[in-house]
N, C-alpha and C positions, 0 to 999 in steps of 0.2 A: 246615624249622624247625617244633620242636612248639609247638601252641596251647598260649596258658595259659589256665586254666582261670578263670574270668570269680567270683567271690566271689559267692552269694547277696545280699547286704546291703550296698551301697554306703554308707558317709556321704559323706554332702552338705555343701552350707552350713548352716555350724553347727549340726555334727554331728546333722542329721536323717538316719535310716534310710532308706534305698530299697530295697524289695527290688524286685530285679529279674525275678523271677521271677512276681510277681504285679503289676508294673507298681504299687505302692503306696507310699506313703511312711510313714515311722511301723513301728511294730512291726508286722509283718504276722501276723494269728493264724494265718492257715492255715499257716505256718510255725513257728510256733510250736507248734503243735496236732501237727505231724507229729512234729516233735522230740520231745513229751509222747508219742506213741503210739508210736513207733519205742522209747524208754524203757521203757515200759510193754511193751512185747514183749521185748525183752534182759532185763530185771531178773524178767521172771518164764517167761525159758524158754521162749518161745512161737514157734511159726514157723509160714507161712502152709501151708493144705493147698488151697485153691483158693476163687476168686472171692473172697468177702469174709470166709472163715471161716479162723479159726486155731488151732493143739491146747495146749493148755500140759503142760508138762512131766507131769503126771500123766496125761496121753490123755485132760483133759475138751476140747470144741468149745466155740469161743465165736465169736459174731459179731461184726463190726465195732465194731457199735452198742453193745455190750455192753461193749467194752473204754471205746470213748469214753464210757459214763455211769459206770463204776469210773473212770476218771481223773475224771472233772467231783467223783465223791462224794469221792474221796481230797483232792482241792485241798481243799472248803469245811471238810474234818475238821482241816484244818492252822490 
């Protein structure tokens, strides 16, 4: 028999979030964060080239950290 596949985000009793994955209740940021940075990589052509650095579409390098403070400055501009 195949497993099925267990959902990130449980609701609960009235309808609070659980993620299961970080053992939390409530909107879990670190999940959310990834979903914003996995975005943040599709929408501008980016894929990993090793450890924590990635090339975007023109062949510039950028690190982790670099993308996460473009996402943080793109939120506040909205």
């Amino acid at each position: 028999m195949t497993e099925k596949i267990k959902p990130t985000v449980n609701w609960g009793a009235n309808n609070v979030a659980w993620c299961r994955e970080h053992d939390k209740h409530g909107v879990c940021h670190k999940c959310e964060a990834k979903k914003a940075f996995d975005a943040f990589l599709e929408e501008n052509g980016m894929f990993p080239i090793g450890g924590d650095l990635f090339e975007d579409a023109g062949g510039h390098v950028w690190h982790e950290s670099n993308i996460e403070d473009e996402i943080k400055h793109q939120k506040k501009g909205k």
